[in-house]
N, C-alpha and C positions, 0 to 999 in steps of 0.2 A: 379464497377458500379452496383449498384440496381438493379435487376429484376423486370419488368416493370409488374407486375399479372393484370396489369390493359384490359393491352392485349386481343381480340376477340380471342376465341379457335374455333376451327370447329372439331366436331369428323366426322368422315366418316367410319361407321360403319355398317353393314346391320341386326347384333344382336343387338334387343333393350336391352337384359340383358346387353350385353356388353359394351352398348351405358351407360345406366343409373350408372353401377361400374366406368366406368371411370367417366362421370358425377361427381358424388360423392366426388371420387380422388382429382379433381382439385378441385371442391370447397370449402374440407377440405386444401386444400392446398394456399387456396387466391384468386383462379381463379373465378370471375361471371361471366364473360361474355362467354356463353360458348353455342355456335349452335350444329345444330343436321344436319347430311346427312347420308340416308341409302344407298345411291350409289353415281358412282363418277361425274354420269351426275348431278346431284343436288347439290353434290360440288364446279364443276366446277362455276354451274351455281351462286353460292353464292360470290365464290370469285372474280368473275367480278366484282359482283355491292358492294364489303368489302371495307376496308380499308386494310392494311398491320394485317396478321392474323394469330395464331398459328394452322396447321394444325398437326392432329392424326392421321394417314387414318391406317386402314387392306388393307395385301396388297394384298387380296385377293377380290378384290370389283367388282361386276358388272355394264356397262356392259366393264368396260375399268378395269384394277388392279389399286392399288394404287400404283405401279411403273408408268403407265402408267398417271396415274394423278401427281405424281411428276415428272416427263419430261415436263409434258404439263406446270406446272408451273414454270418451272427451265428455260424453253422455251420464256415465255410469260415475256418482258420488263418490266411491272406493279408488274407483281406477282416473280419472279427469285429471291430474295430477304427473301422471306415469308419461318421463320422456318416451319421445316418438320419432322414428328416423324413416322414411319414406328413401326406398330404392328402388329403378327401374330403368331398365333398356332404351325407352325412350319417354318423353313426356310431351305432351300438350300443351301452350297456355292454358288450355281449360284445364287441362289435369290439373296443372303446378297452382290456379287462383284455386281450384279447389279443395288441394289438401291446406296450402295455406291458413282459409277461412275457418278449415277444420279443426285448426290447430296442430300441427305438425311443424315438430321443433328441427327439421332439415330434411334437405331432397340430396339424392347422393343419383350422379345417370350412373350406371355397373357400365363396364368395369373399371372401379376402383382401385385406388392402394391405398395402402395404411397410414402414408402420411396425408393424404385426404380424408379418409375416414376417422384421425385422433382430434382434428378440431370439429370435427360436426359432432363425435361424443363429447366432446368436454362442453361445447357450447348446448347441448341438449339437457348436459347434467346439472349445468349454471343454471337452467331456467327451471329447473324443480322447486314450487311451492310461487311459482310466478304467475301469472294468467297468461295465457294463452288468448288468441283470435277468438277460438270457440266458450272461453268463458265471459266471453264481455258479452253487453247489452246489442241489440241490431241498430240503434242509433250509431253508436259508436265504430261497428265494425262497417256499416256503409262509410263511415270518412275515411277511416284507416283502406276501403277498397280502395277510393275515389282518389285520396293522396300517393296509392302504387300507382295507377292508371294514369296519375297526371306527370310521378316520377319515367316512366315509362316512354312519355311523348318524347323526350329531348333526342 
């Protein structure tokens, strides 16, 4: 199946350098249609009134993270759907099992480039109308933790 570039992007970013490189990225890469949030209350607040939309977010964002903004979406009937690309400077294993479990269809560390950044889109846009982590049952997502944890030991 084609990758649909026609797709709304949203970055949620609060570095405008970082905002306009990505910018850039996707454009070179086919992407127009492409919004701008320096935080995740103006986020939120866009993808209310979106259609279905490829969200960027740092997961570092004020005044909620962009973990906390992919919950609220993974959350919400309308949006639970809507790929998700988690970017940051640095991460944690708590950070990274967290957005995981949250449902977040790729982690990207900045700074990137674009042939890093065209397979975490395409593979984020493969997963639309797929379940995600955060839409399964808590039975289910305990094995899927327990089998990264046991991938993990080797």
């Amino acid at each position: 199946m084609p990758i649909d570039r026609s797709m709304p992007v949203l970055i949620v970013e609060p570095h405008e350098t970082i905002v306009v490189l990505v910018e850039r990225m996707l454009r070179q890469l086919g992407y127009e249609k492409v919004q701008r949030a320096s935080d995740s209350t103006s986020a939120w607040e866009m993808l209310q009134e979106a259609a279905q939309t490829l969200v960027i977010a740092d997961l570092h964002l004020q005044p909620s993270s962009g973990l906390q903004l992919l919950r609220m979406i993974r959350a919400d009937q309308k949006l639970r759907r809507c790929p998700f690309l988690i970017m940051a400077e640095s991460l944690t294993a708590d950070d990274a099992l967290a957005v995981k479990q949250a449902g977040v269809d790729g982690l990207m560390l900045k700074p990137f480039k674009p042939d890093a950044l065209e397979p975490k889109l395409e593979a984020a846009l493969k997963n639309i109308g797929r379940p995600r982590v955060a839409d399964i049952g808590p039975a289910r997502k305990a094995h899927l933790a327990l089998g990264r944890r046991l991938q993990y030991r080797h």
